[in-house]
Structures are given as structure tokens and as C-alpha cells.
C-alpha positions in Angstrom: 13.3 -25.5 -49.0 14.2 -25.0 -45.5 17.6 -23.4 -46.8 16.4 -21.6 -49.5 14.0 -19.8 -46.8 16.6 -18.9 -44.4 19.2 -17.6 -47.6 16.3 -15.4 -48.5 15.8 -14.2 -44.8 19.6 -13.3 -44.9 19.5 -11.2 -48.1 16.2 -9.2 -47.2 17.8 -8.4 -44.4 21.2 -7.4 -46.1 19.2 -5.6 -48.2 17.3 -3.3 -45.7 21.2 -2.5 -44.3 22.6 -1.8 -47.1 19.4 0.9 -47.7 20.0 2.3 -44.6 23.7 2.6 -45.0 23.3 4.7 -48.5 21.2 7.0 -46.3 23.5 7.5 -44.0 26.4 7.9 -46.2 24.4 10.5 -48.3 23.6 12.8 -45.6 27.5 12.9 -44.6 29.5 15.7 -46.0 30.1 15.7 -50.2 33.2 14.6 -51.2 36.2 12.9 -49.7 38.6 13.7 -46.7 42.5 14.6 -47.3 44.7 14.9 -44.7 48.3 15.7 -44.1 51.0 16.1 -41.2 52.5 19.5 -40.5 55.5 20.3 -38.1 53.8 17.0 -35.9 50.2 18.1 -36.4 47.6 16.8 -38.6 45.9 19.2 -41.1 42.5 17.7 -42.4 40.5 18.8 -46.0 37.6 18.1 -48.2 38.3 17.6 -51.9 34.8 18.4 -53.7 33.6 15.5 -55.8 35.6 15.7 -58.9 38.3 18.1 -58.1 41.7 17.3 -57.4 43.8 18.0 -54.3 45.1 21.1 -55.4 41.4 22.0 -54.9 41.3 21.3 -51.5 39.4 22.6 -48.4 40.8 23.2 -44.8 39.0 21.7 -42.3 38.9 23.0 -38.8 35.2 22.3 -37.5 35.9 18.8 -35.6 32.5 17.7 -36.1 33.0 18.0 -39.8 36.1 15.7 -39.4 34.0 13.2 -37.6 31.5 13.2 -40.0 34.3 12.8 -42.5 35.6 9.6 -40.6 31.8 8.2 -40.2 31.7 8.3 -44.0 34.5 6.4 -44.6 33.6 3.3 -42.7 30.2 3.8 -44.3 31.4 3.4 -47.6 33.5 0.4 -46.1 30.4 -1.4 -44.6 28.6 -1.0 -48.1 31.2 -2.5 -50.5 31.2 -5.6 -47.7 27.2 -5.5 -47.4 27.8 -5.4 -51.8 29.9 -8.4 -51.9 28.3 -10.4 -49.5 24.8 -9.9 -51.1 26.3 -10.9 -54.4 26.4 -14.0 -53.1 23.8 -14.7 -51.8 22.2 -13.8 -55.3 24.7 -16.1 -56.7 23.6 -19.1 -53.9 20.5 -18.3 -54.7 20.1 -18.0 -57.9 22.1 -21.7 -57.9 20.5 -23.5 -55.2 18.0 -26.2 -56.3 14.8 -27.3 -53.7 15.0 -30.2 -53.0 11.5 -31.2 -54.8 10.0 -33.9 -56.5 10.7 -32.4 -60.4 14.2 -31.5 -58.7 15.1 -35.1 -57.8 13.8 -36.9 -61.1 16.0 -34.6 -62.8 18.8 -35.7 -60.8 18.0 -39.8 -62.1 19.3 -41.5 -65.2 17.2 -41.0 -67.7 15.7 -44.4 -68.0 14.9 -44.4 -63.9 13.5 -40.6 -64.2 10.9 -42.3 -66.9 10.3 -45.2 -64.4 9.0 -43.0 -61.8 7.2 -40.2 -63.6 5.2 -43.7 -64.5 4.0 -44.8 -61.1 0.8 -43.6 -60.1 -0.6 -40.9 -58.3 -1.1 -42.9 -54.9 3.1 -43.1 -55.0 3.1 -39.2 -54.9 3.4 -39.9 -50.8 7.2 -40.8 -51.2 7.8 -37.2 -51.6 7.0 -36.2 -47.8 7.0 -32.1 -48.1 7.5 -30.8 -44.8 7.0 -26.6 -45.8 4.5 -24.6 -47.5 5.3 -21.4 -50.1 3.1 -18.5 -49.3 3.4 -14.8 -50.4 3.1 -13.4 -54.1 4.2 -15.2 -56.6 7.1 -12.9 -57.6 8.4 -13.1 -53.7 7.1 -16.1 -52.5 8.4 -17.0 -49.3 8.5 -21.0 -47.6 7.2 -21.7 -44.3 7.5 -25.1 -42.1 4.0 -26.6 -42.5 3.5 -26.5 -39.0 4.1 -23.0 -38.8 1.7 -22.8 -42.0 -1.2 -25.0 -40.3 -0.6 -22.5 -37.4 -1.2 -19.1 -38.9 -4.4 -20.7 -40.2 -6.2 -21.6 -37.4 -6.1 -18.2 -36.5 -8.5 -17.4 -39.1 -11.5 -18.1 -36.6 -10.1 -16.2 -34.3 -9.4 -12.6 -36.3 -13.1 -13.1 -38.5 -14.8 -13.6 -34.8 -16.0 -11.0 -32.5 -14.5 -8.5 -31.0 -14.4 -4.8 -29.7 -12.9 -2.5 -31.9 -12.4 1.3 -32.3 -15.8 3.5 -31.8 -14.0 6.7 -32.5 -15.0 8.4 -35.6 -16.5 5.0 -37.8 -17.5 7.4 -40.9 -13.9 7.8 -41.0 -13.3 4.1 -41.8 -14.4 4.5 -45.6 -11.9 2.6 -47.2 -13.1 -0.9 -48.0 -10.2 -4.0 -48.4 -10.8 -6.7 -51.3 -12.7 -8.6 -48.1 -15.0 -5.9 -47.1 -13.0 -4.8 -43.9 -13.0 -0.7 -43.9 -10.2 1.3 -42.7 -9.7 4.9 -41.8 -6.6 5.3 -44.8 -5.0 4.3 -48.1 -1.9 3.1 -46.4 -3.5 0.7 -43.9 -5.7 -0.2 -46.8 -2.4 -1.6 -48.5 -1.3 -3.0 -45.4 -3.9 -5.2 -45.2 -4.2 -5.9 -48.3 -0.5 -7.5 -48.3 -1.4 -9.1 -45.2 -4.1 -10.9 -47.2 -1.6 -11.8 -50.0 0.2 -13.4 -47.2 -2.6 -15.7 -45.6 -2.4 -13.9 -42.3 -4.9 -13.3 -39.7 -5.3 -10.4 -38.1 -7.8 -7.7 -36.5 -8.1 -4.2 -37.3 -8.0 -1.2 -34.4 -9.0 -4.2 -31.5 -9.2 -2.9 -27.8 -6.6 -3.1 -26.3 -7.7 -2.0 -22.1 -3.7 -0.1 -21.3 -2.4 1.8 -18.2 -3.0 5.2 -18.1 -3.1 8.0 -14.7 -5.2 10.0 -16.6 -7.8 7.8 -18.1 -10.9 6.4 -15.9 -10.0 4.4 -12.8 -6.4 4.6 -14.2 -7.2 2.8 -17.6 -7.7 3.6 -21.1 -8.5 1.8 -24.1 -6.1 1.7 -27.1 -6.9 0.8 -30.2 -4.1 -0.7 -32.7 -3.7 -0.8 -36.2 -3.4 -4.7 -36.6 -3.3 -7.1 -33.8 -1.8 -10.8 -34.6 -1.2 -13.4 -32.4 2.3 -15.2 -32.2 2.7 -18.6 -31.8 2.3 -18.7 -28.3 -1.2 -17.4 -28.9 0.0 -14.0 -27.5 -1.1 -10.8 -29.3 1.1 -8.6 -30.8 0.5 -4.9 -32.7 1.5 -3.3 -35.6 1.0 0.1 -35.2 1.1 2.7 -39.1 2.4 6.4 -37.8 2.0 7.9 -41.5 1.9 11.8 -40.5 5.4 12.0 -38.8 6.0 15.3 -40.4 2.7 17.0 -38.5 4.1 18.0 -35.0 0.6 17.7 -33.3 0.2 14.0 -34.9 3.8 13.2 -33.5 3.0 14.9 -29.8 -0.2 12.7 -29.8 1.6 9.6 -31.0 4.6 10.1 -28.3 1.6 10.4 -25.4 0.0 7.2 -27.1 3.3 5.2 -26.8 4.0 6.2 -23.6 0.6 4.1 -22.6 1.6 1.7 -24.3 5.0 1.6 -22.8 3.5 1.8 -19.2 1.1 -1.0 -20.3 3.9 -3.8 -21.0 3.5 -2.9 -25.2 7.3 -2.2 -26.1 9.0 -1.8 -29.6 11.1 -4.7 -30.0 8.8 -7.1 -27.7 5.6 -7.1 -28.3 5.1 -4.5 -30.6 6.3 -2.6 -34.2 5.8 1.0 -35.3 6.2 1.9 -38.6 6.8 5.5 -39.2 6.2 7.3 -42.5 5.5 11.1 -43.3 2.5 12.4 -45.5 0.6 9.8 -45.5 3.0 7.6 -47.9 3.6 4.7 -47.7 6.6 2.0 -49.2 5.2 -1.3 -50.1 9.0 -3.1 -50.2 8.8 -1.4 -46.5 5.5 -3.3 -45.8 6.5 -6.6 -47.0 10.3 -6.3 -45.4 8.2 -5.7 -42.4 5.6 -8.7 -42.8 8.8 -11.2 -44.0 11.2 -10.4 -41.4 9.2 -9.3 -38.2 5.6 -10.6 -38.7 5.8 -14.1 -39.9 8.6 -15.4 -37.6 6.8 -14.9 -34.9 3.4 -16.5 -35.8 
């Protein structure tokens, strides 16, 4: 289960490339670059999607060239990021856990019918050392160690703590366990937080550096805090209004405290930026898989 956990790991994460690679290759220039060589120099063109050479376009910006060669090792890194998440899909999609149903189907049929007959007590020679968690359609396997971890910090994000004074008729969205929050978005972040089993506290206090706050502090206020599984805390932080230039000045001056308070991207903490207040759940629970869990 083990391996099927870690080939899973390696095709989200093939995934989220390749998604970012078709972005990048669709905001290079249309069509495909022509070149040819003239008394010793090389002449460079665009060919328009679906015209032919004759068609073709001199080039002289160098910029445009550039963009022209960025393109083309694009489109090379997705046909390898293609084939190599093929497969995966193919492992995948041919890999058998290594579970109980799993290895009587494996037996004769006459010892297969032997064991399904023992009783219950005999389970135990089975030792499962993971846990699935996640929703059903995605479900993702844990070490059971791991697993026993992220639960006993249940007592510690339902317990007390200070959070966020600021505005609390904002928070008027209410989660499936009664928590409110200030938006839609972080409402759906915590709700697949939930579907994940994992513990967490909502805009905690976080006491950060700051020259211009009192005495040279200030207190921050984080979407989500988690703790890792060296019972250190780390944040998630939801920018969802990139496209409003106060929102982003305020957010720079807000990571800069964080910066100066030892709260880095990277280390101890992840931003996720969005515009208009949307939000991509596949985003979300890339985010949860690959950057959250491993480090509970």
C-alpha cells in the first residue's frame, strides 16, 4: 500500500507540471518557428498555425526568437511529462495492494476456501501497517503511525486558543462542524480539510516581528495553522483577491512580517494565491496531498 501511495504522490505531482507547462506554452507566441541560413546568417520566421511556409513571417525582435526557442522545449517537456504519466496510469491502474482479498486470490482455489473459513480471531495474520484516508474517489494511504499522529492533534485544534478579533460579523460562513469563516473559499478549504481527518485552527495568533507594531510586535492571524510532526506549527495562508492592487499591497506588507518573523514560503509556510475570490478545488486537494499531509 506503501507503493501504491508513493506512485500516486509521483503522478499528482506530474500532473500539477504538466498544468503548468500547458500554461506556459500557451502564453508563448502562436504558431511554430522556421528558420533558415543566408550568405552565413541565420534568418528566423513564424508560420501561423495552419499555414504553410510559404506563409511565413520574418522575425527580427530577439525576444520573440527566445520566446520561440522557450516554446519548443516546452512542448518537449510535455510529450515526456505525457509519456511518463502514461505510465504511471498504466502501473497504476495494474498494481495490486497487497491485502488480505488480494492474497486469497493469489491461493489455489481449495487453500483460498480454507482460509476464508478460519475465524474472525485469525484476521490478526494480516498485520496492516497504513491507513486510506481522503474521499473515496481519491483516497490516499498513510503509514498508521503517521495516521495515529494526525489524530491526536484533534485535542489540540478543538482546544482553546486566541484567534482573530478583527471584524467577527464577518466570519458568517458556518463549516458542516460549526466553525465560521470570513469566505466561501476558506469555507471549502476546510471543508476538504475535514474530508481529510486533519486538525487544524482557523486565523490563531500568531505574536510576529514587526518595527511598526507595539514594542516592535504584532499579532498575525493565519488562515489554518497545523502542526507537523515535530509538533511545530505551520500556516496556510488563502490570498483570493490577487487581482485588487490594495489587497495585494496589504498582503506584500503582511508577508514581509512574516518573513522577518522566521514564517517563510517553502519552510514553514504556503500561500495560495487566487484572483476574485475563486477558488480550484483540484488546487486545494493537490495542496493538502502533496504539501500538507507529508509533513504531519
Amino acid at each position: 500500500m506503501l507503493v501504491r501511495n508513493e506512485l500516486e504522490k509521483a503522478l499528482d505531482k506530474l500532473r500539477i507540471k504538466r498544468a503548468s507547462v500547458e500554461s506556459q506554452i500557451n502564453s508563448c507566441p502562436e504558431g511554430r518557428l522556421f528558420h533558415t541560413a543566408h550568405r552565413g546568417k541565420l534568418l528566423y520566421y513564424q508560420i501561423p498555425e495552419g499555414a504553410t511556409v510559404k506563409e511565413k513571417i520574418r522575425i527580427k525582435d530577439v525576444h520573440i526568437i527566445v520566446d520561440f526557442m522557450k516554446k519548443l522545449f516546452l512542448q518537449g517537456e510535455l510529450k515526456l511529462l505525457d509519456e511518463n504519466i502514461g505510465l504511471l496510469e498504466n502501473m497504476l491502474s495494474s498494481y495490486q495492494n497487497v491485502t488480505k482479498a488480494n492474497i486469497i486470490n493469489h491461493l489455489k482455489p481449495r487453500d483460498a476456501k480454507l482460509l476464508s473459513k478460519l475465524p474472525n480471531e485469525s484476521n490478526n495474520i494480516i498485520h496492516s501497517d497504513t491507513i486510506t484516508i481522503g474521499p473515496a474517489y481519491n483516497p490516499l494511504v498513510i503509514p498508521k503511525d503517521q495516521y495515529d499522529r494526525i489524530r491526536s492533534r484533534n485535542e489540540w485544534a478543538n482546544g482553546a486558543y486566541y484567534d482573530n478579533p478583527f471584524r467577527p460579523e464577518d466570519r458568517d460562513k458556518k463549516t458542516s462542524r460549526g466553525l465560521y469563516v470570513r469566505s466561501k473559499s476558506e469555507l471549502l478549504i476546510a471543508e476538504k480539510l475535514y474530508e481529510y481527518g486533519i486538525p487544524f485552527r482557523y486565523e490563531a495568533e500568531v505574536r510576529c516581528r514587526d518595527r511598526k507594531g507595539y514594542q516592535g510586535f504584532k499579532e498575525e492571524y493565519p488562515d489554518f495553522t497545523f502542526l507537523d510532526a515535530q509538533d511545530l506549527p505551520f500556516y496556510l495562508e488563502y490570498c483570493g483577491l490577487m487581482d485588487d492592487p490594495d489587497y495585494v499591497g496589504r498582503h506584500k506588507y503582511k508577508r514581509s512580517v512574516y518573513d522577518e518573523s522566521g514564517i517563510n514560503e517553502w519552510t514553514n509556510i504556503i500561500y495560495m494565491y487566487e484572483e476574485n475570490n475563486e477558488i480550484d478545488m483540484e488546487y486545494v486537494e493537490a495542496i493538502i496531498r502533496l504539501k500538507i499531509i507529508p509533513r504531519l
